[in-house]
VORO-90976 format. One record per residue (C-alpha): residue in three letters; x, y, z; residue number from 1. Coordinates in Angstrom, 3 decimals, padded with zeros to 6 digits. Each point is the difference from the previous one (the first is absolute). Last residue first. Layout:
BEGIN
- ALA/X/Y/Z/NUM
...
END
This chain:
BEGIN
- UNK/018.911/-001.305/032.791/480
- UNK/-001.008/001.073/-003.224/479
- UNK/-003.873/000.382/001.117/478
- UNK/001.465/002.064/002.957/477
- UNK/001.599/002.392/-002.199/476
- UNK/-002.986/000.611/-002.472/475
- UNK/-002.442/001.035/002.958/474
- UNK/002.661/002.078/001.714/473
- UNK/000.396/001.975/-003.453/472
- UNK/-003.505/000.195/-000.239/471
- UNK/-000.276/001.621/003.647/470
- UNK/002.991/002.383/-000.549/469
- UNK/-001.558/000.923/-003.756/468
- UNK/-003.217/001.010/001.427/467
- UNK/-000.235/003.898/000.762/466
- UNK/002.665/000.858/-002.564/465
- UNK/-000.578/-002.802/-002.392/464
- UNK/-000.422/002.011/-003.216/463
- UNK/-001.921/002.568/001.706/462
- UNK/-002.231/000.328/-002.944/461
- UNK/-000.623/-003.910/-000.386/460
- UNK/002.443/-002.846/-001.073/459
- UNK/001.093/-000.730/003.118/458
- UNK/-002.431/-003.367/000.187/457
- UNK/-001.018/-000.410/-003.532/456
- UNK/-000.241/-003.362/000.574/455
- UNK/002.013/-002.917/-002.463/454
- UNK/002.200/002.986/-001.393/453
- UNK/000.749/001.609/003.983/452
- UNK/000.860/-003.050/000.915/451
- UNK/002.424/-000.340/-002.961/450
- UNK/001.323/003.733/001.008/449
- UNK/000.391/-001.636/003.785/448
- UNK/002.259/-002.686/-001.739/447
- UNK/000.226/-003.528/-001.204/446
- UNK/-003.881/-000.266/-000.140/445
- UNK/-001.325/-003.623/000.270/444
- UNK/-000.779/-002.446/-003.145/443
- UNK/-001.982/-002.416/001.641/442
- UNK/-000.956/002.461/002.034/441
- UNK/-000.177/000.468/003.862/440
- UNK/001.561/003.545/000.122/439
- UNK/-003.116/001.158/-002.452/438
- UNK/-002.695/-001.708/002.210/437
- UNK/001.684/001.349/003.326/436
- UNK/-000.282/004.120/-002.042/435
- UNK/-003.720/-001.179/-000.752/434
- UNK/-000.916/-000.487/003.382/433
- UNK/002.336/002.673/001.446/432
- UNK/-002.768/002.240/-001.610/431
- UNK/000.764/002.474/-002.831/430
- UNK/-002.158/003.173/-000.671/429
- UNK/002.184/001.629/-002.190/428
- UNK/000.476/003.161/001.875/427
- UNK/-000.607/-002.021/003.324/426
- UNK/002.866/-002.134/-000.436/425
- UNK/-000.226/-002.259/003.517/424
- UNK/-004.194/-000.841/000.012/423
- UNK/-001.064/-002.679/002.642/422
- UNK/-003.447/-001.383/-002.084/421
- UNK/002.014/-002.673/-002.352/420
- UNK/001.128/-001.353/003.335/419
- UNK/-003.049/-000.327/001.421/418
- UNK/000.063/-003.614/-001.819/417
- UNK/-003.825/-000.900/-000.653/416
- UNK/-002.072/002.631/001.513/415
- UNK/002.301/002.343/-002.089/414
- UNK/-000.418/-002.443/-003.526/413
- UNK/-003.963/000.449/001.011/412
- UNK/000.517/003.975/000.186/411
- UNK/001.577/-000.014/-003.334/410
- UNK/001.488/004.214/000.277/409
- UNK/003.613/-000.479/001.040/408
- UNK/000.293/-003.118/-002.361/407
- UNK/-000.697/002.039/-003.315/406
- UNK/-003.086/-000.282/-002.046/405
- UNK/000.826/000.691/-003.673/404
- UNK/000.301/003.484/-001.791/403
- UNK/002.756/001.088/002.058/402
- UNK/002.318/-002.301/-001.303/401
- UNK/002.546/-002.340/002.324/400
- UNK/-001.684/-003.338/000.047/399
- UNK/001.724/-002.680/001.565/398
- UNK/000.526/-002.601/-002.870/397
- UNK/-001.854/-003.376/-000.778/396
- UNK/002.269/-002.685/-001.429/395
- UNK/-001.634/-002.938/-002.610/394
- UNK/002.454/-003.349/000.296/393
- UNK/001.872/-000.416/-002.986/392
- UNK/-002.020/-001.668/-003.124/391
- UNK/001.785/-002.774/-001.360/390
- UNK/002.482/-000.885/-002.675/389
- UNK/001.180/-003.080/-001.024/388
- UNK/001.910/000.219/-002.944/387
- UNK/002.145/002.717/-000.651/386
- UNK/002.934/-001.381/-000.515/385
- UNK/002.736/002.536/-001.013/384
- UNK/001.622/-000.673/-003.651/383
- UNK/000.344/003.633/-000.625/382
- UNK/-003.317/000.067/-002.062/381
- UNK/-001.457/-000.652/003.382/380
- UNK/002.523/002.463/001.739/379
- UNK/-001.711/002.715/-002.656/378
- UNK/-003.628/-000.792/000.816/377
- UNK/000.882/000.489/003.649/376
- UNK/001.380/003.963/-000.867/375
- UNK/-003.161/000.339/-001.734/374
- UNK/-002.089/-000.937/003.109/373
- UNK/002.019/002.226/002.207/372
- UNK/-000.274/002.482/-002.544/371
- UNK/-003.762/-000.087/000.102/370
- UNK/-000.165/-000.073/003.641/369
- UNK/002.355/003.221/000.359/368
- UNK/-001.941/001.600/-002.548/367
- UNK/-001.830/002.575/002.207/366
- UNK/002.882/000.576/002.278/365
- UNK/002.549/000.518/-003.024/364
- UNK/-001.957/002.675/-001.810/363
- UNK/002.795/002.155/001.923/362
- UNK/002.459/-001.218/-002.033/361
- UNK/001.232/-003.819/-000.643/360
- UNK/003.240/000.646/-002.148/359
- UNK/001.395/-003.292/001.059/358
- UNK/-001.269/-003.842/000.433/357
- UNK/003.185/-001.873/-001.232/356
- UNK/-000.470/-003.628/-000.223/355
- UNK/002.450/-002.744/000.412/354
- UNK/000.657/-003.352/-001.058/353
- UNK/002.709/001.018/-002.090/352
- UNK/-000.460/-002.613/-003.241/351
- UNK/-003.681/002.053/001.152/350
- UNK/001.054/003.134/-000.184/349
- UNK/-003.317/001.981/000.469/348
- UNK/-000.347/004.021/-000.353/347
- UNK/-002.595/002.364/001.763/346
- UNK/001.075/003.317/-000.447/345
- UNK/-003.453/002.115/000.443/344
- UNK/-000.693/001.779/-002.734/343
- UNK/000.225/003.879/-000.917/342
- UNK/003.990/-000.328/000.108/341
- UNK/002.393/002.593/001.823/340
- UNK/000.779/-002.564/002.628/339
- UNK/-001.841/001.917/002.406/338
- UNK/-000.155/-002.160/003.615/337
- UNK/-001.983/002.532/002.465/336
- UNK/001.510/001.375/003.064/335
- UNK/-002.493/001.132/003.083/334
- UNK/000.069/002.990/001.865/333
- UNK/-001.864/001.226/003.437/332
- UNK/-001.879/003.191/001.136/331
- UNK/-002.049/-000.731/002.824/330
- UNK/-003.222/001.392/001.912/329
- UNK/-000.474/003.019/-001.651/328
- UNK/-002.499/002.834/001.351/327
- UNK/-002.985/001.198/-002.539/326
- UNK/000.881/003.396/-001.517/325
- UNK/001.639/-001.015/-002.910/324
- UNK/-003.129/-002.368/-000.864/323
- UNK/-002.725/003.158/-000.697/322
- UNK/002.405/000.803/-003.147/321
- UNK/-000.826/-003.460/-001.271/320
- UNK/001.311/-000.406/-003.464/319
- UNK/001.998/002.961/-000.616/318
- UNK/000.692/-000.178/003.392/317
- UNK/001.834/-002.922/000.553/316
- UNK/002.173/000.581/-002.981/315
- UNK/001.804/002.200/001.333/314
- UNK/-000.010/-001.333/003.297/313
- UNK/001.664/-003.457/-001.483/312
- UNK/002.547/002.368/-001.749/311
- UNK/000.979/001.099/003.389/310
- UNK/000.028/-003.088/001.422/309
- UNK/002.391/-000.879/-002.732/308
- UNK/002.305/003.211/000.401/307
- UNK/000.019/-000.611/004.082/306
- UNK/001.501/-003.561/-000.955/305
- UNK/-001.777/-003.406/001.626/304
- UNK/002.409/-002.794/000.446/303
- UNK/-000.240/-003.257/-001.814/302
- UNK/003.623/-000.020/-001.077/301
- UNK/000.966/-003.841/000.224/300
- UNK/-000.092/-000.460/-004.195/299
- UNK/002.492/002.947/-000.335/298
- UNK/000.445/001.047/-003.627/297
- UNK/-003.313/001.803/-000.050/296
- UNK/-002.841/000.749/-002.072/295
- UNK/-002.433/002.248/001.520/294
- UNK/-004.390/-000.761/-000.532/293
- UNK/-001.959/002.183/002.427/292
- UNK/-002.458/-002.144/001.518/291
- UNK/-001.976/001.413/001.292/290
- UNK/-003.290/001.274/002.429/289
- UNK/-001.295/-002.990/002.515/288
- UNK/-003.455/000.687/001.497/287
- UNK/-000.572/-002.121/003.124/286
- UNK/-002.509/-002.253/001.101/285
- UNK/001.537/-002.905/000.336/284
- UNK/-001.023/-001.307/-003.493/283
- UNK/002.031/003.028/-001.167/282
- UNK/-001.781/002.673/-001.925/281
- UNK/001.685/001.333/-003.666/280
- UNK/001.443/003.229/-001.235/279
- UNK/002.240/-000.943/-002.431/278
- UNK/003.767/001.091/-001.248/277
- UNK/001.304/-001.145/-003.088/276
- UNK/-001.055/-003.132/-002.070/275
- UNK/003.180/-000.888/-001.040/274
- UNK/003.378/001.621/-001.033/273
- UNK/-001.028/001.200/-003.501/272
- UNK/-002.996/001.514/001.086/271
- UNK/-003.879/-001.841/000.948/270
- UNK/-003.109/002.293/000.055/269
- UNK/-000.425/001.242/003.800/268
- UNK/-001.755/-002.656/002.567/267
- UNK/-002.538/001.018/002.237/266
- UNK/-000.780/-003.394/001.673/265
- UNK/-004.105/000.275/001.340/264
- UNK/-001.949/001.866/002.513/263
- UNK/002.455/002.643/001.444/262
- UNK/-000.181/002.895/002.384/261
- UNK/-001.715/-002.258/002.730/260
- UNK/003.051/-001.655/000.743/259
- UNK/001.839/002.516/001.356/258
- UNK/-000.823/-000.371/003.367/257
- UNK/002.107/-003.316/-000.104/256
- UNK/003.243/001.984/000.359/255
- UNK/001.789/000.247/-003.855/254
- UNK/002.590/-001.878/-001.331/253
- UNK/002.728/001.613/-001.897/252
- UNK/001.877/-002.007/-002.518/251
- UNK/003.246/-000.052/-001.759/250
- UNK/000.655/-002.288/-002.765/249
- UNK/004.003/-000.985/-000.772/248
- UNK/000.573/-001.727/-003.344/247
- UNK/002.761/-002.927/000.550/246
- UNK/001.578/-000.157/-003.529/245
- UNK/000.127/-004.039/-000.694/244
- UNK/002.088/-000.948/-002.597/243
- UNK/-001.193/-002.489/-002.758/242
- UNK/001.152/-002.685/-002.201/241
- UNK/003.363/-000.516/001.904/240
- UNK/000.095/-003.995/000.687/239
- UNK/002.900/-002.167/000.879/238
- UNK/-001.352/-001.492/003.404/237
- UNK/001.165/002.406/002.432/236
- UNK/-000.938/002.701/-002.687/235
- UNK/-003.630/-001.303/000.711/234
- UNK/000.182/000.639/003.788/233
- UNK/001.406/003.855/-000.593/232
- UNK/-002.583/000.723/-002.501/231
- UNK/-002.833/-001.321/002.578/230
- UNK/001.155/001.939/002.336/229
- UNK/-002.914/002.883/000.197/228
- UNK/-002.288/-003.257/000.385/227
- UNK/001.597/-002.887/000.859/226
- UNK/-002.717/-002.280/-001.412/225
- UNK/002.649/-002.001/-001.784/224
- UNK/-001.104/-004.346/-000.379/223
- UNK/002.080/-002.631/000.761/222
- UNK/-000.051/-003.762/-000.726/221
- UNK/002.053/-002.630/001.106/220
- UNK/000.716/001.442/003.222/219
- UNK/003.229/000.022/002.700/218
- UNK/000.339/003.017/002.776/217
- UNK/003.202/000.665/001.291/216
- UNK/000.827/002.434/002.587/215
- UNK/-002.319/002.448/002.502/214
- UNK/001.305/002.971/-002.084/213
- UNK/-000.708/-001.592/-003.199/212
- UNK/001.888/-002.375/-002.802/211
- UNK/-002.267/-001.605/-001.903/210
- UNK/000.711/-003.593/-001.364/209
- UNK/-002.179/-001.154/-003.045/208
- UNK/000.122/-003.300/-000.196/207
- UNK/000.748/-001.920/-003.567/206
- UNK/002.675/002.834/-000.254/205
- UNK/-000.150/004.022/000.519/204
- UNK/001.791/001.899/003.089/203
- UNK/-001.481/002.552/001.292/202
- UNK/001.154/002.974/001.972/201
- UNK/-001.381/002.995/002.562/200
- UNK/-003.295/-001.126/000.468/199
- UNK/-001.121/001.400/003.009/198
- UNK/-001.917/-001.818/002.785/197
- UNK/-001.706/002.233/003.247/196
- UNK/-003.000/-002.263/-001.060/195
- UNK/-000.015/-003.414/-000.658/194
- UNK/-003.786/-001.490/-000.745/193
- UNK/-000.362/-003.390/-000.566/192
- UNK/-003.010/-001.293/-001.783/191
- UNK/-002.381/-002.700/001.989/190
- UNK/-003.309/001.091/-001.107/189
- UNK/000.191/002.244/003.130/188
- UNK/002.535/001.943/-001.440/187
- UNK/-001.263/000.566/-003.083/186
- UNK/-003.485/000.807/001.547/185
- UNK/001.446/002.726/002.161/184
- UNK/002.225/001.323/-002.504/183
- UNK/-002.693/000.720/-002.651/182
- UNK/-002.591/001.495/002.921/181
- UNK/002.876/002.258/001.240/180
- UNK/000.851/001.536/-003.582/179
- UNK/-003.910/000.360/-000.364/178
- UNK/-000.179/001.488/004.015/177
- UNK/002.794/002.946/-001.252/176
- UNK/-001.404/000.644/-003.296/175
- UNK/-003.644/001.208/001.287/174
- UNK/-002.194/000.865/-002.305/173
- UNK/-001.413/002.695/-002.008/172
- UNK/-002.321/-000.588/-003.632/171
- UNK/-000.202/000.818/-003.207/170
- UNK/-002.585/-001.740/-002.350/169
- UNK/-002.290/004.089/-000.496/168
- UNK/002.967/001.414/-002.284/167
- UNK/-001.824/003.529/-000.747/166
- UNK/002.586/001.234/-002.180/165
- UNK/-000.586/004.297/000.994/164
- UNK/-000.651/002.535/-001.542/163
- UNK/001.037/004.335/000.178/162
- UNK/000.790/000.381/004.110/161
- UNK/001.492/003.836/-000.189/160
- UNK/-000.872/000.427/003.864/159
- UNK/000.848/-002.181/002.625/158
- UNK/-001.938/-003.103/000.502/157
- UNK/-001.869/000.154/003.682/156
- UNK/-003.494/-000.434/-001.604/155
- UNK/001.118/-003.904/-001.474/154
- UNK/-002.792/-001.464/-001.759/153
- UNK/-001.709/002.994/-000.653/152
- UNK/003.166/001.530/-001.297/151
- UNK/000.621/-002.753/-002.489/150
- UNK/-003.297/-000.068/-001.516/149
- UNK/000.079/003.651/-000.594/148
- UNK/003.254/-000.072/-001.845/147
- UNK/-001.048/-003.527/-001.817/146
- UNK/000.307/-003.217/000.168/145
- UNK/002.381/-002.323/-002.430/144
- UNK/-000.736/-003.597/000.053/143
- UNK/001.715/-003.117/001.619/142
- UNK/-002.447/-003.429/000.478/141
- UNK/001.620/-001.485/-002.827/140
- UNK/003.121/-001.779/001.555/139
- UNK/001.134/-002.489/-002.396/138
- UNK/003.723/001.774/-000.369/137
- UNK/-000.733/001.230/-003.781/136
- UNK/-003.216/001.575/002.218/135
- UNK/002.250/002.021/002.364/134
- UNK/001.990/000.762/-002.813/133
- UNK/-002.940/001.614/-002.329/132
- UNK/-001.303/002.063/003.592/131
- UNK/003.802/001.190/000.323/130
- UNK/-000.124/001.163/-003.488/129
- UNK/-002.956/001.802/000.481/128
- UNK/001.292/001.645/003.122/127
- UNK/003.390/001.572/-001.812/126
- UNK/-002.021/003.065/-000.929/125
- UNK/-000.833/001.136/003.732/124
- UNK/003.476/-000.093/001.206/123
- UNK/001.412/002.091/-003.227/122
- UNK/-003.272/002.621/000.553/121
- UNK/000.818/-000.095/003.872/120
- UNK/-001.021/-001.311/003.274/119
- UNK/-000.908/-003.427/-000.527/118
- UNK/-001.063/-002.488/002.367/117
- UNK/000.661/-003.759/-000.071/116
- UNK/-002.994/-000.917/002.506/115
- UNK/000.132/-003.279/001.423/114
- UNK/-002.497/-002.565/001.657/113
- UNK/-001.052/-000.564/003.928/112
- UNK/000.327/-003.365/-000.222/111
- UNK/001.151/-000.200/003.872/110
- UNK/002.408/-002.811/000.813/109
- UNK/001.206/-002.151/003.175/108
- UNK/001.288/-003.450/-000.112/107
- UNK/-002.084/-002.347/002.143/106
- UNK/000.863/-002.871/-001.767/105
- UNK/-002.963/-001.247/-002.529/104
- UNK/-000.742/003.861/-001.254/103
- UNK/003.783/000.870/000.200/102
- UNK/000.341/-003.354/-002.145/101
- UNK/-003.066/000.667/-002.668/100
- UNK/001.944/003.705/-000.639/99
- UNK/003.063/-001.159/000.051/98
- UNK/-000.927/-002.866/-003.333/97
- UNK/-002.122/002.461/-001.876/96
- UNK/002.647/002.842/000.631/95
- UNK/002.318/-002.459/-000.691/94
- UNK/-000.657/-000.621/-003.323/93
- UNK/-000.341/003.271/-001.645/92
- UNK/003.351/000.584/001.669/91
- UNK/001.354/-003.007/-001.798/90
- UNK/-000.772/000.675/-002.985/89
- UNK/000.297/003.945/-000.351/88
- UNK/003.879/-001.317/001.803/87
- UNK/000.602/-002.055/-003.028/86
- UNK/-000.590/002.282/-002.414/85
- UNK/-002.541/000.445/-002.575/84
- UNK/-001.401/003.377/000.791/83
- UNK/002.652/002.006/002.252/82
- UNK/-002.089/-000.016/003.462/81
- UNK/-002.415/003.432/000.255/80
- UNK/-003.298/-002.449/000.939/79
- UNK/001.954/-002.359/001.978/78
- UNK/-002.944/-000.474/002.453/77
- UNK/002.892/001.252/002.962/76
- UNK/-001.268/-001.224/003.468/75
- UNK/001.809/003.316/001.202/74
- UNK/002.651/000.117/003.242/73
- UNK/001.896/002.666/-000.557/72
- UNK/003.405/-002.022/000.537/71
- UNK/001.917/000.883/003.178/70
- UNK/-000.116/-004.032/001.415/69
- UNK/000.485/-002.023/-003.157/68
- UNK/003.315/002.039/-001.222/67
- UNK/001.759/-001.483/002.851/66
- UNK/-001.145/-001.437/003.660/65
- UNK/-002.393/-002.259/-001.539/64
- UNK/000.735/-003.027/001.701/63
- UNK/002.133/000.244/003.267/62
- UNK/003.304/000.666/001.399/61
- UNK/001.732/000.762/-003.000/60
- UNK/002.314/-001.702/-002.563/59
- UNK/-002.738/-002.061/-001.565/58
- UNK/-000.122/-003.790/-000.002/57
- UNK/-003.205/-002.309/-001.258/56
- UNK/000.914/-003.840/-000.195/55
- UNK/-001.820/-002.713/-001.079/54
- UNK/000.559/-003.812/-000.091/53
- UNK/-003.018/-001.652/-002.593/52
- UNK/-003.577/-001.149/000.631/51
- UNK/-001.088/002.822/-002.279/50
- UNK/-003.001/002.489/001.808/49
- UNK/002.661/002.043/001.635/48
- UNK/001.922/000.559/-003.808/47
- UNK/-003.435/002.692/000.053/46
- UNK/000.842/001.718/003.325/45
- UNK/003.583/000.483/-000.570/44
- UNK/-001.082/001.508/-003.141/43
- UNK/-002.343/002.465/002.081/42
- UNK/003.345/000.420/002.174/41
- UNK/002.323/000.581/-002.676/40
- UNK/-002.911/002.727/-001.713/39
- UNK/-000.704/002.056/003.428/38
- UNK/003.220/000.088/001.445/37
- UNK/001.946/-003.038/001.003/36
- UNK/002.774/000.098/-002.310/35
- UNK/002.099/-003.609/-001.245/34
- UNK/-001.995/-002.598/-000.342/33
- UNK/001.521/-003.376/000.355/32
- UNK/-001.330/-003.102/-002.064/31
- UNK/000.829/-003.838/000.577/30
- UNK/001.370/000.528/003.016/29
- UNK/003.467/-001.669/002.361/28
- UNK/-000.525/000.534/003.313/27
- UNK/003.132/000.642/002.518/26
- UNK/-001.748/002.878/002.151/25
- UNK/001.034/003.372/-000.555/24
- UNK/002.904/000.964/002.313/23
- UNK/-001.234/002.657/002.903/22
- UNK/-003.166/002.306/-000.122/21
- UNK/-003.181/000.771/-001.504/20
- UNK/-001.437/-003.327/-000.804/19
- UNK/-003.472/-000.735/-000.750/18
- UNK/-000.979/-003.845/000.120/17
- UNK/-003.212/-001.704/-001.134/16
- UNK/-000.300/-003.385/001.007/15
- UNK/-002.568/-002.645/-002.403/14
- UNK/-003.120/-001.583/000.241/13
- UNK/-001.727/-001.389/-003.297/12
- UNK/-002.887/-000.174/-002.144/11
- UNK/-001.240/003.462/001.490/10
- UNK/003.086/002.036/000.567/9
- UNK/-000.634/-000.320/004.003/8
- UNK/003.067/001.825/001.605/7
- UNK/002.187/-001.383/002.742/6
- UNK/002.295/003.228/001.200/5
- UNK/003.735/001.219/000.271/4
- UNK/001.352/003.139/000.358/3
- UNK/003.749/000.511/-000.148/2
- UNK/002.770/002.211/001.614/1
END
């Protein structure tokens, strides 16, 4: 099954395709990108303003449906990054360059700032050195506050609060519509977009030839975005510098009358395994509580466990006793890629051709246009042309925070298309205006989860038990 479109890239016109079924079409590229999560699909994005043959594929129905979708969505300022490293760069980057794009595209986020809370003598006495690494990492605006301080600022703290990092640059945003926004204006720049495409072999020579699930696909260039695989797609091509460890986090998400509990990201001072588990709003009006942080052997086991919830609860009300007794809309898991390093494994073979972009954690989202940049910088030196480039044609996303006006409550958008005025998900507030929109993509949703990423519809408290029939109906008839 394919999707095929004319789409203005300014100097030029050119036909998008995405593919989701049957043999891949006999193109030959100059760069294929293999992982459409948040980072393959913001590099996607970048190559998209080349006049060169590109190719996205991901083994799933749609972008983002890995790691990119059950991250904790924070616009990261880097502040706790390992001074020096590549990903301190690069996060400190994107933030400025994410930030400016949500802002141009539509992309949802709250600077609502970060707390990094301490609750005992060991906690508190690490907070100076966080306050010296947040400014090693160019990010000055950190600075302890106090007890007192701290409460003010957040009354429904449990007790035994001793400081706080005051990290005002942090911010909440939506992961789903900035994976979305990347995609959309790859694809309508003219790159191709295979999805439901494994890469199971390749086979190296003056054209790469990768063997996937949908059969061959032939590029000069490639470029490893896989994500939890990339390990598995570099030992395809002779490489073992890293192994991936897929690190489970568990969340619970909490019903939108929550939401008053909390007024910025609680975060806990950083372990060995990562940042531990936050307290932190959603830009949907949620309250998310997690992740834990599990290393596992199985890179397909995002399941919840009893003994992570559990530990999730546990926490839970240390921080925000009054939060245990607000009702829980989900509980869902995501798998980070841990290599065991404290940088991102970013590595460029260029007698290869071929760049591995591995090791992104969850700082990911907020460097994604940084990397994607990087990753460009590294085909140049590679030999690729890169000559030529123009701006791709600006995208405006459907809004899905609750701090912006939403389509069920724009009276002149009502008068307009009634549509966005006949309510089907009434927990979320989703019209069969927007729900149309998101079927109608350049870049349409390969599932009713995907719908659910690009609207929120089913996403509310009774997780599609009044709606889901009507959706469902909705999303069926736009395939037929």
């Amino acid at each position: 099954m394919s999707r095929t479109a004319t789409a203005s890239t300014g100097a030029t016109a050119s036909t998008s395709t995405v593919t989701t079924g049957g043999a891949l079409p006999g193109r030959e590229y100059d760069v294929t990108v293999v992982g459409a999560g948040v980072v393959g699909s913001a590099i996607a994005r970048e190559l998209s303003r080349l006049p060169l043959r590109i190719a996205l594929v991901d083994a799933s129905d749609d972008v983002g449906n890995g790691t990119s979708k059950a991250n904790t969505a924070i616009l990261h300022t880097g502040f706790d990054a390992v001074p020096g490293s590549l990903e301190s760069r690069l996060v400190r980057e994107g933030h400025r360059l994410l930030s400016a794009y949500a802002a141009d595209s539509g992309i949802p986020v709250e600077p609502l700032g970060a707390l990094l809370v301490a609750w005992d003598e060991e906690q508190r006495a690490a907070l100076p050195a966080l306050a010296d690494k947040a400014v090693r990492n160019g990010y000055r605006a950190a600075r302890i506050a106090p007890a007192e301080e701290v409460r003010a600022r957040e009354p429904e703290l449990g007790p035994g609060v001793l400081g706080a990092l005051d990290v005002p640059g942090e911010s909440i945003i939506c992961p789903w519509t900035t994976t979305l926004a990347y995609a959309t204006q790859a694809v309508r720049a003219g790159v191709a977009l295979h999805l439901n495409c494994r890469v199971q072999h390749i086979t190296s020579g003056e054209m790469y030839t990768l063997g996937t699930s949908r059969g061959p696909l032939r590029t000069r260039y490639l470029v490893n975005a896989a994500g939890l695989y990339a390990d598995e797609i570099d030992r395809l091509l002779g490489h073992a510098d890293f192994d991936v460890t897929p690190r489970r986090g568990q969340l619970i998400v909490f019903d939108e009358l929550a939401r008053g509990l909390v007024r910025h990201i609680l975060l806990p001072v950083p372990g060995a395994l990562g940042k531990g588990v936050l307290v932190s709003p959603t830009v949907y009006g949620n309250v998310m509580l997690g992740p834990t942080a599990e290393d596992l052997d199985d890179k397909t086991a995002t399941g919840s466990s009893a003994e992570g919830l559990a530990l999730l609860r546990e926490k839970g009300r240390r921080i925000l006793p009054a939060l245990l007794d607000e009702e829980v809309t989900a509980v869902y898991a995501g798998l980070r890629a841990a290599t065991g390093s404290d940088d991102y494994a970013i590595r460029a073979r260029p007698a290869q051709r071929y760049v591995t972009v591995g090791g992104i954690r969850s700082t990911g989202l907020t460097a994604s246009m940084a990397i994607a940049a990087h990753v460009v910088e590294l085909l140049a030196d590679a030999g690729l042309p890169v000559s030529g480039a123009r701006e791709p044609e600006p995208v405006r996303m459907p809004n899905l925070g609750e701090a912006f006006p939403r389509p069920y409550r724009d009276a002149e958008l009502i008068a307009r298309d009634p549509e966005y005025g006949r309510i089907v998900c009434h927990c979320e507030r989703v019209t069969r205006g927007e729900i149309r929109d998101a079927l109608a993509q350049a870049v349409p949703p390969g599932s009713m989860d995907g719908l659910r990423r690009r609207t929120r519809a089913r996403g509310g408290r009774c997780q599609g038990f009044h709606c889901g029939a009507a959706v469902r109906a909705l999303f069926e008839e736009a395939r037929r």
